[in-house]
C-alpha positions as CSV (number, residue, x, y, z in Angstrom):
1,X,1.6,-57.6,53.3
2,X,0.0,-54.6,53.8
3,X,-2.7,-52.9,51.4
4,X,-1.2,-51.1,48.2
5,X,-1.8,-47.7,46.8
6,X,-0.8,-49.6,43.4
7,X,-1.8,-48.8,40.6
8,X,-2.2,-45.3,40.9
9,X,-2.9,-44.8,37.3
10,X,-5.0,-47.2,34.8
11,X,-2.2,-48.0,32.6
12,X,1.4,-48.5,32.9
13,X,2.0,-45.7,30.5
14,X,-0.4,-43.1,31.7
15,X,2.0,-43.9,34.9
16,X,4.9,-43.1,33.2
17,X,3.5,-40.1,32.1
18,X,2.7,-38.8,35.4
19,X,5.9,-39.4,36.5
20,X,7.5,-37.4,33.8
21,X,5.2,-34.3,34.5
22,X,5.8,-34.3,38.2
23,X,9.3,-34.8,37.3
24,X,9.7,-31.9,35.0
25,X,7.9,-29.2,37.9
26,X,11.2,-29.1,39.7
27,X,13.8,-27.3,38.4
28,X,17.5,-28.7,39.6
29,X,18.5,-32.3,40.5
30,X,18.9,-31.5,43.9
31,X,14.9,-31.1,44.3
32,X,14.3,-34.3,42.3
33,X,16.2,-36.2,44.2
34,X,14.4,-34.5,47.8
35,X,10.9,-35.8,45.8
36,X,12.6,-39.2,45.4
37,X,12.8,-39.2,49.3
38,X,9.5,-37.9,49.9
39,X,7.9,-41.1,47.2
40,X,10.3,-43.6,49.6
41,X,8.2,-42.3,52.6
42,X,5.0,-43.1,50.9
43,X,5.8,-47.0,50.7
44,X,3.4,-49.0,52.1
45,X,4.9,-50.2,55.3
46,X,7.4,-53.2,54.7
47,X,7.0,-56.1,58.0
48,X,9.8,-56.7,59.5
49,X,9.3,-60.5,59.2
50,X,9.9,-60.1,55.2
51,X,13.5,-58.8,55.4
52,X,14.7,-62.0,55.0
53,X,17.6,-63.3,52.9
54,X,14.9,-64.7,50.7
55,X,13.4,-61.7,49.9
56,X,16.7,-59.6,49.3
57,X,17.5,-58.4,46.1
58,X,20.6,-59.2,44.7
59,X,22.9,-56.1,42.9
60,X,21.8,-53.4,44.8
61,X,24.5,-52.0,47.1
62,X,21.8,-50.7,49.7
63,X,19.5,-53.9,51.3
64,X,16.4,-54.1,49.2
65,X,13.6,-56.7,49.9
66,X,10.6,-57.3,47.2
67,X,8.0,-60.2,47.5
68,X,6.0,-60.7,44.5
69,X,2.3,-61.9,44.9
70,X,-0.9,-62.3,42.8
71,X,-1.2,-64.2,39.5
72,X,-1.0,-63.1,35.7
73,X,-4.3,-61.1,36.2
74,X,-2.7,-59.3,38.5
75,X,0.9,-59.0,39.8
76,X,1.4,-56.8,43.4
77,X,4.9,-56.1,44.9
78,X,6.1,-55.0,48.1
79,X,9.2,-54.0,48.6
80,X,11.8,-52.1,51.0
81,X,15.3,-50.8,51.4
82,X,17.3,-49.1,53.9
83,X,18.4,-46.2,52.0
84,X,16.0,-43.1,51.5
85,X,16.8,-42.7,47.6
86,X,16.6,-46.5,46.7
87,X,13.1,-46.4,48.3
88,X,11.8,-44.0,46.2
89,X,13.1,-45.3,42.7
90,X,11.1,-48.2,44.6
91,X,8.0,-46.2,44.6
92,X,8.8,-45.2,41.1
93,X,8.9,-48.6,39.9
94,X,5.8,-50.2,41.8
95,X,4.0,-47.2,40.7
96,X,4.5,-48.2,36.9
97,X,4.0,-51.9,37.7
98,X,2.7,-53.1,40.5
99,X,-0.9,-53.8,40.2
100,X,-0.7,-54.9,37.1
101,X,-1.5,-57.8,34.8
102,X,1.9,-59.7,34.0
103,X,1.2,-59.2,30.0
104,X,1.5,-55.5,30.9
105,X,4.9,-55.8,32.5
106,X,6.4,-58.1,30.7
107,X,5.6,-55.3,27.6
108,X,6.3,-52.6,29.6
109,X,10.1,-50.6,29.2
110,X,11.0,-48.3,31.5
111,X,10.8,-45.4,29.5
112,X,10.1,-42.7,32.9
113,X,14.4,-43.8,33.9
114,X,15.1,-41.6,30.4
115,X,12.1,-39.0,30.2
116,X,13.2,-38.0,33.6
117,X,16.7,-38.1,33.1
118,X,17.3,-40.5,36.1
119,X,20.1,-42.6,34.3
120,X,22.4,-39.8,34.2
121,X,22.1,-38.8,37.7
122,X,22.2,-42.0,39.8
123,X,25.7,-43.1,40.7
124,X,26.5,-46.3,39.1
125,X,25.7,-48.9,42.2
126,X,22.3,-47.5,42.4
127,X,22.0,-47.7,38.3
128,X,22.7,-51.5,39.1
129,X,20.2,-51.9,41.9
130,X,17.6,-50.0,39.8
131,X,18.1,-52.8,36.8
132,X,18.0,-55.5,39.4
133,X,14.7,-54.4,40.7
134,X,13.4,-53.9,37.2
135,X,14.8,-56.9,35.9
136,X,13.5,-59.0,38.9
137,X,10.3,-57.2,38.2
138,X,10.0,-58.6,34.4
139,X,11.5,-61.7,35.1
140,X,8.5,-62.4,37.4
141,X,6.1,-61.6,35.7
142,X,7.7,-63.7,32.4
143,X,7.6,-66.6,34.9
144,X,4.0,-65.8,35.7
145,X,3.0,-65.8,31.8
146,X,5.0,-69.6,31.2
């Protein structure tokens, strides 16, 4: 896999902060969701070679690929989809967890999906993709910490 720009802040909160304050600059839905876009474009590159069935995220309607890596010191994910929107709730996601040490995640909600006011504005497949990448998120790092 490519390099990561992950973590962009020192803690997994301070991240969710950031996302909150950048978040609360735009003033109607329909610029959010352009800045969702714009994150998605910032993902490192994906290889081709990943987008395997393996790697494919189950629950999401658009195709999303994520392969974990690192240990509990560190956890790093890459991941992909084919939809502009899913890849910046991506972004989002990495950006609060990737990077991190598995103790981190594992006690780390995603409180940015509320502050921002994401819940209420994502149609009700992407809601479910969005918990599926979370949840695969957690789960892996639970698995890392057994």
């Amino acid at each position: 896999m490519t390099a990561t720009p992950f973590p962009m802040e020192p803690t997994p909160a301070e991240a969710q902060r950031a996302i909150a304050d950048e978040f609360a600059f735009f003033g109607d839905w329909s610029e959010r969701y352009q800045y969702l876009i714009d994150l998605g474009r910032k993902l490192p590159a994906f290889p081709d070679d990943a987008r395997t069935e393996a790697n494919r995220l189950h629950g999401c309607q658009s195709m999303v690929w994520i392969v974990p890596s690192g240990d509990a010191d560190r956890l790093d994910f890459a991941a992909a989809s084919d939809s502009a929107i899913v890849s910046g709730l991506i972004f989002l996601a990495l950006r609060v967890y990737s990077g991190r040490t598995a103790r981190e995640i594992v006690d780390t909600d995603a409180d940015y999906i509320g502050d921002i006011g994401l819940a209420k504005h994502l149609s009700p497949t992407r809601s479910n993709g969005l918990a599926a990448l979370l949840a695969f998120i957690r789960e892996h790092a639970r698995r890392t910490l057994a």
